[in-house]
Backbone as a printed PyTorch tensor [residue, N CA C, xyz], in Angstrom:
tensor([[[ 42.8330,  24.2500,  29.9630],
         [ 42.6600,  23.5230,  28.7150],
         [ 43.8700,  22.6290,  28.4880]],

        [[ 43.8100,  21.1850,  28.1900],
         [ 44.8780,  20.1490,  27.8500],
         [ 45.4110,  20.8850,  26.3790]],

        [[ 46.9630,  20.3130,  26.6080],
         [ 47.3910,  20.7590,  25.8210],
         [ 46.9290,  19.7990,  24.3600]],

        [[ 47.3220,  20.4690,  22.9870],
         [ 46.8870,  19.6920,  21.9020],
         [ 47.6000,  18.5780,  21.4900]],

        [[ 47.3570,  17.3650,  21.4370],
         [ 48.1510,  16.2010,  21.0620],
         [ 48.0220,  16.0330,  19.4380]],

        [[ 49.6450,  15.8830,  18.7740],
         [ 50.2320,  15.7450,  17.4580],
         [ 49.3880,  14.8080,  17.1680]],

        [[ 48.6260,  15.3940,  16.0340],
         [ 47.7670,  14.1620,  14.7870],
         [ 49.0390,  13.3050,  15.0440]],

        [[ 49.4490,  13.2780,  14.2310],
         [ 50.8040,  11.9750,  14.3630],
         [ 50.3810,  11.1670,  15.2620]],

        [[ 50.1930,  11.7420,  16.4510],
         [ 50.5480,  10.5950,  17.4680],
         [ 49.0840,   9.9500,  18.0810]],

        [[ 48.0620,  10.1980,  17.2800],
         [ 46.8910,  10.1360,  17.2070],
         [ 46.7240,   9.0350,  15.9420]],

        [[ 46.7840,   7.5650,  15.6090],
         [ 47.1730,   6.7920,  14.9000],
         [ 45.9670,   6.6940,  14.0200]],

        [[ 44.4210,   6.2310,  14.6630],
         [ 43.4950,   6.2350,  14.2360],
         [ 43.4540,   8.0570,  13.5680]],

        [[ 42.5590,   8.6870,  14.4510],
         [ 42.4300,  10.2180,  14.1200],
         [ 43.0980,  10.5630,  12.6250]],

        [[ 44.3820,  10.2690,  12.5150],
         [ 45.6250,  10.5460,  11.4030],
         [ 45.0540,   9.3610,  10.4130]],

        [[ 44.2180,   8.4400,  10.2460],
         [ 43.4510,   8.0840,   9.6440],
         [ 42.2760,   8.2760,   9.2340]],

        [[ 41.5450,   8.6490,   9.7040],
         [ 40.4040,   9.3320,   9.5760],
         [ 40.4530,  10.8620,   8.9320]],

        [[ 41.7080,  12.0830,   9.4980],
         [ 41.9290,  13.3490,   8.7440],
         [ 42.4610,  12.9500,   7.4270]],

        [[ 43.0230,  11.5470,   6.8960],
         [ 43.6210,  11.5310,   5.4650],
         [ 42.0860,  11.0090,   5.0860]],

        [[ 41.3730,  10.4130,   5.4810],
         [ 40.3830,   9.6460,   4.6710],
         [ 39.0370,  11.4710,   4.2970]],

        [[ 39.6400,  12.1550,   5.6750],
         [ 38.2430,  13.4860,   5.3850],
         [ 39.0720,  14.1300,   4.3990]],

        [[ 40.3000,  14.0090,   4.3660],
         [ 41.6060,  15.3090,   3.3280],
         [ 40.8840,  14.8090,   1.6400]],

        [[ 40.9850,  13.0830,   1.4040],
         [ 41.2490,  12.7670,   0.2440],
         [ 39.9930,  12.8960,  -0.4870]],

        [[ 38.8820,  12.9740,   0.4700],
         [ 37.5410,  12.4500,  -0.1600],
         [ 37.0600,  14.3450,  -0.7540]],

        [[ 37.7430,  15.5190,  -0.4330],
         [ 37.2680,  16.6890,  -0.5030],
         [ 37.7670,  16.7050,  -2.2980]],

        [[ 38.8040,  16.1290,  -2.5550],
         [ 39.1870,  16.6720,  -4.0240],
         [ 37.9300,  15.1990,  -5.1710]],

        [[ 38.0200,  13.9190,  -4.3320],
         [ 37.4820,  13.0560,  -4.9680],
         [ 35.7740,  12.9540,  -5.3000]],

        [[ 35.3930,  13.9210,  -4.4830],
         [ 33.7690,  14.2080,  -4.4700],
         [ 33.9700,  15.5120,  -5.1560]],

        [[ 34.6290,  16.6370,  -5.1980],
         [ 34.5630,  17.3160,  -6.4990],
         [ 34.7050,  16.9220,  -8.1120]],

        [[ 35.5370,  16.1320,  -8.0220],
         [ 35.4760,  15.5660,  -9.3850],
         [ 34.9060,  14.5610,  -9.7950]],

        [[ 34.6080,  13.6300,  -8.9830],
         [ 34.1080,  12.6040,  -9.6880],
         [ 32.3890,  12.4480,  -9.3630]],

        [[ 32.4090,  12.5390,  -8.1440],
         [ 30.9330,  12.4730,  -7.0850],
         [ 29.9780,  13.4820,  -7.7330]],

        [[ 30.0200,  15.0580,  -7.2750],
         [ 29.3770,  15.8120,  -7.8730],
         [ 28.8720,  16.2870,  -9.2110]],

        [[ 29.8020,  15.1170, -10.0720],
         [ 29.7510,  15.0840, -12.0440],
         [ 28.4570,  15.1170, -12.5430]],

        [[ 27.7530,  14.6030, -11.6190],
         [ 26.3850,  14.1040, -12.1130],
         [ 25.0500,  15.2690, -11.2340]],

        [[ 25.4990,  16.4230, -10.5690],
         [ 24.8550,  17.4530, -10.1340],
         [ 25.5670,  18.9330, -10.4000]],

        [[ 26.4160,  18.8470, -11.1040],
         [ 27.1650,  19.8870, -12.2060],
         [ 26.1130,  20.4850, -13.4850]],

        [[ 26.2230,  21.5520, -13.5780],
         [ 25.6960,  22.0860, -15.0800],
         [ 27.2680,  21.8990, -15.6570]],

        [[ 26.7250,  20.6500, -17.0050],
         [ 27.9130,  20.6090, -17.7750],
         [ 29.0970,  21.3880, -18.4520]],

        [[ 28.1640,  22.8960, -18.4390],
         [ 28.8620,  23.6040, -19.2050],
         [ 30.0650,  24.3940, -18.0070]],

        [[ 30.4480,  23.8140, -16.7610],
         [ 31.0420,  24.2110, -16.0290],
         [ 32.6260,  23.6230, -15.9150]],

        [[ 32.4270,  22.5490, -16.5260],
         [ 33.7240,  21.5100, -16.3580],
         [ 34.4640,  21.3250, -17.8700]],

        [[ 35.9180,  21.9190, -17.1290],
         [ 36.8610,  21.6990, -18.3240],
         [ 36.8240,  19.9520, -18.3280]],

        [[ 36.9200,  20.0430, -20.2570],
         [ 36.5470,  18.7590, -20.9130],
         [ 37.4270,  17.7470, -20.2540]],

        [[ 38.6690,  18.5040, -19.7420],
         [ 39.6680,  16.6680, -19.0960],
         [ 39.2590,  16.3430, -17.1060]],

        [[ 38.4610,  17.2930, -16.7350],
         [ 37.6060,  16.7780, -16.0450],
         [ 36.4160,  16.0140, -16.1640]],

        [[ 35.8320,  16.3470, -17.1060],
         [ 34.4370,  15.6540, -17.6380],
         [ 34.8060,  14.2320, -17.7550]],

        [[ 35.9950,  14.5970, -17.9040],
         [ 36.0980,  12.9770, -18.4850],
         [ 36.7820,  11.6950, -17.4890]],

        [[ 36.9690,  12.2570, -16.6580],
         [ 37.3560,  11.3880, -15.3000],
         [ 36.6350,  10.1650, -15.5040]],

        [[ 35.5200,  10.8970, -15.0460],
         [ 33.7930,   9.4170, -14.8970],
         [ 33.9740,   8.3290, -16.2030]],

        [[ 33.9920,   9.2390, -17.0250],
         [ 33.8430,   8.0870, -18.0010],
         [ 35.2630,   7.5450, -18.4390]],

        [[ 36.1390,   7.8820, -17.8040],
         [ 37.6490,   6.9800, -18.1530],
         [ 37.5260,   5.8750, -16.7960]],

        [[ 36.8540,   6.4170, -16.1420],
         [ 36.7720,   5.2740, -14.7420],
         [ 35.5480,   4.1430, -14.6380]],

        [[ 34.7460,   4.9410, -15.7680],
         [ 33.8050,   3.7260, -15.8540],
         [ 34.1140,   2.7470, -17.1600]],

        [[ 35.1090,   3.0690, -18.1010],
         [ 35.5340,   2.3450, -19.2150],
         [ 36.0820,   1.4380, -18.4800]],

        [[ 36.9790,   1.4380, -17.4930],
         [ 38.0400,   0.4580, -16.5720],
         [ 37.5160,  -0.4160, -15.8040]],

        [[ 36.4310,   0.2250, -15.1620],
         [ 35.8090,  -0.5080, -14.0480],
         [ 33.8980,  -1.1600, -14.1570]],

        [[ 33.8320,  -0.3060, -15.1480],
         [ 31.8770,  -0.9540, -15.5290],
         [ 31.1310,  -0.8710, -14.0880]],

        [[ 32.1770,   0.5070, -13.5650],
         [ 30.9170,   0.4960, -12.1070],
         [ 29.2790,   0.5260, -12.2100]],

        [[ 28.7420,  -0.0540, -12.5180],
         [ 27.0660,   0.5390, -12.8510],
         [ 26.4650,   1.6280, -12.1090]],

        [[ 27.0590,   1.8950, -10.6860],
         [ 26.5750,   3.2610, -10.0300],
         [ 26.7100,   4.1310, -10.6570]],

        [[ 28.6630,   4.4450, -10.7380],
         [ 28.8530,   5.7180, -11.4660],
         [ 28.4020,   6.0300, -13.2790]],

        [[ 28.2780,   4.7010, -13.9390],
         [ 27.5900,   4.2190, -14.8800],
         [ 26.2290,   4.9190, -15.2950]],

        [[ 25.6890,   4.4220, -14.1230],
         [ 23.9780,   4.6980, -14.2230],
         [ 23.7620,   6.2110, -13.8950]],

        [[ 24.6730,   6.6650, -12.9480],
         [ 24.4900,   8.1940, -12.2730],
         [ 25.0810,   9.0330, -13.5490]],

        [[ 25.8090,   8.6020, -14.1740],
         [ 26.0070,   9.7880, -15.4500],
         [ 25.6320,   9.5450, -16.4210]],

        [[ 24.9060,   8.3400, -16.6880],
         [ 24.1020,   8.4460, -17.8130],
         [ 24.6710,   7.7660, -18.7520]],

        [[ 25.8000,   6.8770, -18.1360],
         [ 26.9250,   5.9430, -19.1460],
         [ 25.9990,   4.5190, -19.9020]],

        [[ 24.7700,   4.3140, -18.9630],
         [ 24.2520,   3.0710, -19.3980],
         [ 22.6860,   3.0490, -19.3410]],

        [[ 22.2330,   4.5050, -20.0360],
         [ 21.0590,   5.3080, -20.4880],
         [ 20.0740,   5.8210, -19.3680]],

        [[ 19.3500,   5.9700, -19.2380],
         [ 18.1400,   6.1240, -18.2660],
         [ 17.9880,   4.9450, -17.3610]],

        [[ 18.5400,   5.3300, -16.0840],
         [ 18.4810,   4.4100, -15.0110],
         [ 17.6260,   4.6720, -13.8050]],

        [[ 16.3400,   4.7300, -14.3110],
         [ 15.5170,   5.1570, -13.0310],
         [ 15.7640,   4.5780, -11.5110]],

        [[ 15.9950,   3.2510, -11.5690],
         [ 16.0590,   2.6200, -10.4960],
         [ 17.3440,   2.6330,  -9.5630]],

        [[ 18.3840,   3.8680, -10.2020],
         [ 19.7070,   4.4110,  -9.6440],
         [ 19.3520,   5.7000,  -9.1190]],

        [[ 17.7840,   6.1820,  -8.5280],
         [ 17.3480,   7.1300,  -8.3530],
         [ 17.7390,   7.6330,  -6.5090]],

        [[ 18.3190,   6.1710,  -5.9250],
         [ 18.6130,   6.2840,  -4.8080],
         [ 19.8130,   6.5620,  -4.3030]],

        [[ 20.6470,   6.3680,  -5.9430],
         [ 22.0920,   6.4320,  -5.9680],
         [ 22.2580,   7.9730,  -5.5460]],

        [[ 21.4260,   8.9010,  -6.8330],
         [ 21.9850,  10.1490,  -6.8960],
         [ 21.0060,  10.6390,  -5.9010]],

        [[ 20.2140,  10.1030,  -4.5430],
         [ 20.0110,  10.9830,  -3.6410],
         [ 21.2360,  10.6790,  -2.5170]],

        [[ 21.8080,   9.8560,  -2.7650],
         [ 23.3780,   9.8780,  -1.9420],
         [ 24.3820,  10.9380,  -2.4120]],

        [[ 24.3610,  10.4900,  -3.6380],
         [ 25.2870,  11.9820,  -4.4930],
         [ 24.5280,  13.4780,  -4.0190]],

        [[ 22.9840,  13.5680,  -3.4700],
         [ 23.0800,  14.8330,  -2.9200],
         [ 23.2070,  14.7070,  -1.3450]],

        [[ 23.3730,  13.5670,  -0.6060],
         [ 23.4650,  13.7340,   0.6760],
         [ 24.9550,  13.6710,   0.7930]],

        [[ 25.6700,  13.3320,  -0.1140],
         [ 27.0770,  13.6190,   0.3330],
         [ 27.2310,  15.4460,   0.1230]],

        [[ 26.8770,  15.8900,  -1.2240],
         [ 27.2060,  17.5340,  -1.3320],
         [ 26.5740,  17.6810,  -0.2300]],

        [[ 25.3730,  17.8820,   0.4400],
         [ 24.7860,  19.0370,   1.3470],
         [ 25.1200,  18.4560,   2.8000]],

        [[ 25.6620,  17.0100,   3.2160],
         [ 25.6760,  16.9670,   4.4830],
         [ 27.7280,  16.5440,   4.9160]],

        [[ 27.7820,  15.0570,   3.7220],
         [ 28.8530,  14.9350,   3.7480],
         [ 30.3910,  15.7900,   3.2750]],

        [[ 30.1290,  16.3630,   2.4140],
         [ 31.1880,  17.3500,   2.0190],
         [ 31.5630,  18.3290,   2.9300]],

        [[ 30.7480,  18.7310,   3.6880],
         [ 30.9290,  19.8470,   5.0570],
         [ 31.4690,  18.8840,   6.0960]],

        [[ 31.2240,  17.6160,   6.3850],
         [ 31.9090,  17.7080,   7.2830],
         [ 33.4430,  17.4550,   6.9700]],

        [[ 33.4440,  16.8620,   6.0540],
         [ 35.0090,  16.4210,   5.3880],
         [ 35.8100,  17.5630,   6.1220]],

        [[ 35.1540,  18.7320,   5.5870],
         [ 36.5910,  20.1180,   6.0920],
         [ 35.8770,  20.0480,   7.9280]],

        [[ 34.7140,  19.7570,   8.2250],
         [ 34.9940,  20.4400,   9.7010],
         [ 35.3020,  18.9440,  10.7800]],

        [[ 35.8290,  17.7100,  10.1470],
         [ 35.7870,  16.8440,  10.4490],
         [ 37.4570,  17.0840,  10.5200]],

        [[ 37.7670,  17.0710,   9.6510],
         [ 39.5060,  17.7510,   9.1760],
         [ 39.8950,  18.2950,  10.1490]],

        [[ 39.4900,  19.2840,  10.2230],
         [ 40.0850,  20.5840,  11.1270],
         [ 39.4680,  20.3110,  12.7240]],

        [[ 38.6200,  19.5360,  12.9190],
         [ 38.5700,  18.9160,  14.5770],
         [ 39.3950,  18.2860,  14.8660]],

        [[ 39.5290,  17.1940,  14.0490],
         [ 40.8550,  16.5370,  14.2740],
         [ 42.0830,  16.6760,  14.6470]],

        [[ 42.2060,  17.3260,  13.5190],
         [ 43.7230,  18.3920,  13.4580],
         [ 43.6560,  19.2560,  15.0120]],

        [[ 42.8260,  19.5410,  15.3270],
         [ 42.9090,  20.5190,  16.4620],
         [ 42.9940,  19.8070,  17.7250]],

        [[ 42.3370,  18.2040,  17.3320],
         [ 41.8880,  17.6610,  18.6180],
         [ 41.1220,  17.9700,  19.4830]],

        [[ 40.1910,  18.0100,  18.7700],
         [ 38.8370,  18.7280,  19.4920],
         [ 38.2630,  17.5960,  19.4310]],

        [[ 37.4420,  16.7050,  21.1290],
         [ 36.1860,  16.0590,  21.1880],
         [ 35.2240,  16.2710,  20.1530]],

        [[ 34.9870,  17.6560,  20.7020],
         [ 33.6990,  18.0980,  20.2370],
         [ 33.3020,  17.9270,  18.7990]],

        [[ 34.4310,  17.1080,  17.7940],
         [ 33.7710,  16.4730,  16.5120],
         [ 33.5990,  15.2470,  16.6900]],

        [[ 33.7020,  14.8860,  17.7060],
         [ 33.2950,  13.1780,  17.1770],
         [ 32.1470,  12.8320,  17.2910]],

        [[ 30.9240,  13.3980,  17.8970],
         [ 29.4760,  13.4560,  17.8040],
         [ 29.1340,  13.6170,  15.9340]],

        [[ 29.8000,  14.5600,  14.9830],
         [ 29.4020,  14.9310,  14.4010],
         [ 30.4190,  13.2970,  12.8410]],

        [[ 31.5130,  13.2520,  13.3400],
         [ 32.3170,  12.1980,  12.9950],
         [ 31.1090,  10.6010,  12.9670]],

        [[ 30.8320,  10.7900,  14.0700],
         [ 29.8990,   9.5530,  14.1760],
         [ 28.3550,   9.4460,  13.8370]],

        [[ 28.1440,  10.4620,  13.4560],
         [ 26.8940,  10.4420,  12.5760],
         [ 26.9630,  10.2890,  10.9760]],

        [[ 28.1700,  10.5430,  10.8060],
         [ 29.1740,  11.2490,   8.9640],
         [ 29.0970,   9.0780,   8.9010]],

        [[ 29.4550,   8.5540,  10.2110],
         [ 30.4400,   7.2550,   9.1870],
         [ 29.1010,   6.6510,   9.4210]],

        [[ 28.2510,   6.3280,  10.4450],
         [ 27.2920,   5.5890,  10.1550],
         [ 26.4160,   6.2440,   9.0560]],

        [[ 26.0940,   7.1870,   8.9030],
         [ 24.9640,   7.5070,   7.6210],
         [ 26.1170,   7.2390,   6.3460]],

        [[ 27.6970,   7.2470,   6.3360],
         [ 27.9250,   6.6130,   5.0460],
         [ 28.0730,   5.0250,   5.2910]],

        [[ 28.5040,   4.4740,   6.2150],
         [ 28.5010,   2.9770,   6.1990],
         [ 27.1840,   2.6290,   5.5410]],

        [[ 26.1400,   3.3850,   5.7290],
         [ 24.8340,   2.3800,   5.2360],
         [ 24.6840,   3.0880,   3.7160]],

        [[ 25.0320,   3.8870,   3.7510],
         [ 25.6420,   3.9940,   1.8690],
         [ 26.2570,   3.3330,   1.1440]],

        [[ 27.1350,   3.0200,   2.0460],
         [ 28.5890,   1.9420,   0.9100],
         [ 28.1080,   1.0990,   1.2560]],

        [[ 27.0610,   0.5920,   2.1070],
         [ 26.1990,  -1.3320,   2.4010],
         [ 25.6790,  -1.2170,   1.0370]],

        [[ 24.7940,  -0.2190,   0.8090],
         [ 23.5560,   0.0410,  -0.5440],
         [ 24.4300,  -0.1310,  -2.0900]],

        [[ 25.6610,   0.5070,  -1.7250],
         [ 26.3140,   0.5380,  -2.8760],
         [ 27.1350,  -1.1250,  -3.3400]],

        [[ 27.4570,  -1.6140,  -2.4160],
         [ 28.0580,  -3.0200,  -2.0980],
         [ 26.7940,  -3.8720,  -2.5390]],

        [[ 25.9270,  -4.0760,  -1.9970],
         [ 24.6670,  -4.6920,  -2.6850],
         [ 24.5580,  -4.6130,  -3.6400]],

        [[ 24.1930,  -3.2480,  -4.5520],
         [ 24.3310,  -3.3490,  -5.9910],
         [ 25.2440,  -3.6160,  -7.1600]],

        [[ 26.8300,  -3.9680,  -6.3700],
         [ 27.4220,  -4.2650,  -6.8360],
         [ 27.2510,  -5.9690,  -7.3140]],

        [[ 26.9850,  -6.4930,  -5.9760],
         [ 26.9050,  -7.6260,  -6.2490],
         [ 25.8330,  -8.4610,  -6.3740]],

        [[ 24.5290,  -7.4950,  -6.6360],
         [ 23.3470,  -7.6780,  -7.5990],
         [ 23.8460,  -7.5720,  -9.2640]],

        [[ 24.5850,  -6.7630,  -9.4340],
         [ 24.8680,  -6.7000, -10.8280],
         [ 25.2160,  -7.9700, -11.5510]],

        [[ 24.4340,  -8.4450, -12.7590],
         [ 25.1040,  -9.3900, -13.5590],
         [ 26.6530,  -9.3370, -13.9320]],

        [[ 27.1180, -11.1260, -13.8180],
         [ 28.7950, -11.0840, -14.2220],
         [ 28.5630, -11.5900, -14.8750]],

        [[ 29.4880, -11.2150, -16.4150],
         [ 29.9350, -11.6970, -17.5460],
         [ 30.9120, -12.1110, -17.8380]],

        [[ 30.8270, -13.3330, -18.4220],
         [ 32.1210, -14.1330, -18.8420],
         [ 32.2520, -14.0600, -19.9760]],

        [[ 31.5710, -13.4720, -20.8540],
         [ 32.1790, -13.5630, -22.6150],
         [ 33.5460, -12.8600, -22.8010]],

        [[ 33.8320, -11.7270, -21.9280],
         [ 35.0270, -11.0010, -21.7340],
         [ 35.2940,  -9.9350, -22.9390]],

        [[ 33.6880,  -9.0010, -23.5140],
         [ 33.4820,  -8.1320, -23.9320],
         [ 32.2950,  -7.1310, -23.2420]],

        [[ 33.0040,  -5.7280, -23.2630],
         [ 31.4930,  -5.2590, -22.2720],
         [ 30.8440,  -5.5140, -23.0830]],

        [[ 29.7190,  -5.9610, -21.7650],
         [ 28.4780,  -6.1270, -21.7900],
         [ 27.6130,  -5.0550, -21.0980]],

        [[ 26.6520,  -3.6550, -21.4830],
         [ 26.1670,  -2.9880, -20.8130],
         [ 25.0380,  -3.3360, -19.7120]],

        [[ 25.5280,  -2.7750, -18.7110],
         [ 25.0090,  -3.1500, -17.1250],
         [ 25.4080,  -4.5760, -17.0210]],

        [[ 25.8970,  -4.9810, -17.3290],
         [ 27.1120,  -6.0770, -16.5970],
         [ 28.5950,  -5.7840, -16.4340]],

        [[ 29.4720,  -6.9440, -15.4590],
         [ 30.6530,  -6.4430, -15.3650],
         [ 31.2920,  -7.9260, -15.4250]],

        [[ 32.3740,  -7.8760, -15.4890],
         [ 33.0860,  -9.4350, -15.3360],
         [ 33.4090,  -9.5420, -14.0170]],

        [[ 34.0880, -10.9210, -14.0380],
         [ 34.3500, -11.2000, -12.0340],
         [ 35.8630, -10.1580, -12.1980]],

        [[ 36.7970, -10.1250, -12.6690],
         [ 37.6100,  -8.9200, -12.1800],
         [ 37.5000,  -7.6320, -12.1440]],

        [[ 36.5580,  -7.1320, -13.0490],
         [ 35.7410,  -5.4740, -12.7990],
         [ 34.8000,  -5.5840, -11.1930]],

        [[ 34.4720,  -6.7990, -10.7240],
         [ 34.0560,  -6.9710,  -9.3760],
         [ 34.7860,  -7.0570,  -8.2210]],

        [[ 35.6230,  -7.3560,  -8.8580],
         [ 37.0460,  -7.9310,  -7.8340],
         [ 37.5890,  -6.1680,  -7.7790]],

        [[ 37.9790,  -5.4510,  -8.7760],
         [ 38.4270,  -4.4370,  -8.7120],
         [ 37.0270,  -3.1500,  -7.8130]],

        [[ 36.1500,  -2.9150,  -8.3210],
         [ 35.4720,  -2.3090,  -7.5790],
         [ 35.2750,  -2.7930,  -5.8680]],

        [[ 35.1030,  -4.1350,  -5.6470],
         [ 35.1750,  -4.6620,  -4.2670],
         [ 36.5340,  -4.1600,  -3.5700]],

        [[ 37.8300,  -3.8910,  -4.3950],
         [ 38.7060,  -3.2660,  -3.8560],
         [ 38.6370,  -1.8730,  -3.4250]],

        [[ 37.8550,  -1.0660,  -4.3240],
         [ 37.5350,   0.4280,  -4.0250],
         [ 36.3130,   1.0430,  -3.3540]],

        [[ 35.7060,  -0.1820,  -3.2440],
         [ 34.0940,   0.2590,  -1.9570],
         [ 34.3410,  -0.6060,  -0.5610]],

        [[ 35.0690,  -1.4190,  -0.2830],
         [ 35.3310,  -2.8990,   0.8510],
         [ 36.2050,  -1.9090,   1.7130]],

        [[ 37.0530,  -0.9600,   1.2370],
         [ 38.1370,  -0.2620,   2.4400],
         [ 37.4400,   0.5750,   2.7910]],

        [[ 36.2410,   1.3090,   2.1410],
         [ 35.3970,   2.8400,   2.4050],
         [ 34.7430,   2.1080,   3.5200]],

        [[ 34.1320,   0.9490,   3.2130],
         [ 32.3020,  -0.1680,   3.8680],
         [ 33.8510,  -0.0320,   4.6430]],

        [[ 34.8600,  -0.7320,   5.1250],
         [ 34.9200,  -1.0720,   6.4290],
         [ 35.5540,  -0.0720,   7.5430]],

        [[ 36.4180,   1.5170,   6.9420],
         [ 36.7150,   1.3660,   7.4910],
         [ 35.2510,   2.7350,   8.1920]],

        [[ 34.4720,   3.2340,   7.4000],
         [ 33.1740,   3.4970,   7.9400],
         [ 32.8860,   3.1890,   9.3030]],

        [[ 32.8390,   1.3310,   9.2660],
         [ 32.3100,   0.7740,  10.2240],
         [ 33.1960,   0.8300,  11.1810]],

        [[ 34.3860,   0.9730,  11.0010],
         [ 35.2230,   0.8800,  12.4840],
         [ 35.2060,   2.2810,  12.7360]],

        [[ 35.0950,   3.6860,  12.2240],
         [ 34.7100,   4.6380,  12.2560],
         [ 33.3630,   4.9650,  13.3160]],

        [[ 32.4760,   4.6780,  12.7610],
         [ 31.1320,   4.4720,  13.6170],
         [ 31.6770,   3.8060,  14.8790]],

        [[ 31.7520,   2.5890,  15.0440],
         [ 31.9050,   1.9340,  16.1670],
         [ 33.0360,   2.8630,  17.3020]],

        [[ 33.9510,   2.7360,  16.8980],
         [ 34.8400,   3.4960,  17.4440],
         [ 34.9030,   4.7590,  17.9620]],

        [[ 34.0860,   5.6970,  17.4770],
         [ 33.4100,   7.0450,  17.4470],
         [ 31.8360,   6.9020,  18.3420]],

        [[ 31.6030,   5.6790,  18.0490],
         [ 30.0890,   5.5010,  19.0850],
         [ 31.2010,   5.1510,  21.0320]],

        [[ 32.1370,   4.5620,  20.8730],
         [ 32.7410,   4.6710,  22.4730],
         [ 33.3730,   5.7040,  22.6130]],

        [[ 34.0430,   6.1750,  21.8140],
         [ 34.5960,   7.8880,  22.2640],
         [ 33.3260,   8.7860,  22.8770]],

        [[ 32.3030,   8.6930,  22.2550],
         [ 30.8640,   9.4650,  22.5690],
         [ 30.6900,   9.0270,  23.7300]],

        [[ 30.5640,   8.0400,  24.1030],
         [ 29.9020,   6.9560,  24.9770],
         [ 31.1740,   7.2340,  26.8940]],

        [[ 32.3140,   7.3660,  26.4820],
         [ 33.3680,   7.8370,  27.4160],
         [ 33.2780,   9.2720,  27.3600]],

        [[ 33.2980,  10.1300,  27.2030],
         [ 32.9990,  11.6450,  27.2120],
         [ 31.1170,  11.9220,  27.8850]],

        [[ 30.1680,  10.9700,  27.6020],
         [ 29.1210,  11.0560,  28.0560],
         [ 29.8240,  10.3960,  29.6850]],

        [[ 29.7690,   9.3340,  30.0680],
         [ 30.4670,   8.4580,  31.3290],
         [ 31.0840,   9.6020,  32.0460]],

        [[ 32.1460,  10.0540,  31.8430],
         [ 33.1420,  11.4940,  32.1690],
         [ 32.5410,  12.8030,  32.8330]],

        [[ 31.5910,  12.9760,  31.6950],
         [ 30.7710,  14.5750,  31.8860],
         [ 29.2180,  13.9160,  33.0720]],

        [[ 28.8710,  12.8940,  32.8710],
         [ 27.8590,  12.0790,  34.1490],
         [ 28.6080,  12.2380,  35.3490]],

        [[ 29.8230,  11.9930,  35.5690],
         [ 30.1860,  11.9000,  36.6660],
         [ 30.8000,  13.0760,  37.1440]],

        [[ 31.4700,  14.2370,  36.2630],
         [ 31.2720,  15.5160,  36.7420],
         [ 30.1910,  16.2350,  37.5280]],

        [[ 28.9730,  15.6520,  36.4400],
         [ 27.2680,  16.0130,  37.1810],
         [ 26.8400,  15.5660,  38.1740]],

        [[ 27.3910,  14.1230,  38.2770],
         [ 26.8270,  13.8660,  39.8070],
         [ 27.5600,  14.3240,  40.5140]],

        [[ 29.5920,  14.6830,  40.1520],
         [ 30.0540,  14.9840,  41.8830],
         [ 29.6560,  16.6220,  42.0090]],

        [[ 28.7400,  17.2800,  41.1100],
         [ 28.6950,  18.6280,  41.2960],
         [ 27.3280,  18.8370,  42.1360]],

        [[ 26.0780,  17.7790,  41.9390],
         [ 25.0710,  17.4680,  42.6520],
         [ 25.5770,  17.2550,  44.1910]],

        [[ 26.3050,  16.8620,  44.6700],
         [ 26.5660,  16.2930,  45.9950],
         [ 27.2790,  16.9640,  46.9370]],

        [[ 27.7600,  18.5190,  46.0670],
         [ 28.6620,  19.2820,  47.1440],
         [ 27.3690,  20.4560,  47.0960]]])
């Protein structure tokens, strides 16, 4: 067995274990708000969502808690909010701890995590910039101004890209470990 190489010195990887570390405390509090029985959350948690949607007029997190009334048509939102609890939240910790270990054997599971969220944060990016902008420069419910756009494009544009270099990057690691283990198989066919 190769010996284990220092996250550290693993530049990408050591990017990817801070992005699986940060997202485990940020999908408890803010993500899962809206699949919580209320009576579970101390009140200065409760109130995260709605101090972040006073700032930002995200209409996702908006519409998913109920900040901008009955949003049927955000019905696709909160089946992301359950595909992150039941698929994405697990891997966060076993995505973590592959890493950390330097184990191959997560990046099959790494590269299924960023493409099924890259095409989340596409869905979520779209509706951002479907949303009406307002220039009167008072909220306006389910609108946002161009710097509440500018600011959310700052906090979904680093997730959307680095997803995609995630996926991609994780689709040739797969792709060299398949190449590798083929050619084990054929020189084991031939003796």
């Amino acid at each position: 067995m190769a010996a284990r190489t220092p996250l550290t010195s693993r530049p990408m990887d050591l990017v990817y274990f801070i992005f699986f570390v940060i997202h485990i405390p940020a999908s408890l509090i803010i993500d899962f708000q809206t699949l919580y029985p209320k009576f579970i959350l101390p009140e200065f948690v409760a109130a995260i969502p709605r101090l972040y949607f006073d700032t930002y007029a995200d209409p996702l997190i908006g519409g998913a808690m109920g900040y901008l009334g009955d949003k049927p048509e955000l019905a696709w939102f909160k089946s992301f909010l359950v595909l992150e609890l039941i698929f994405q939240f697990p891997v966060f910790f076993i995505s973590a701890r592959g890493l950390w270990k330097d184990s191959k054997s997560v990046y099959i599971l790494i590269l299924v995590y960023a493409a099924s969220t890259n095409i989340t944060i596409l869905a979520c990016l779209a509706t951002l910039f479907a949303t009406p902008i307002t220039t009167i420069g008072v909220h306006v419910p389910g609108a946002i101004t161009s710097k509440q756009l500018f600011m959310l494009l700052q906090s979904y544009g680093p997730f959307y890209v680095l997803t995609l270099v995630m996926t991609v990057e994780m689709a040739f690691r797969c792709h060299k470990l398949v190449l590798k283990a083929a050619k084990v198989e054929d020189a084991a066919k031939t003796k």
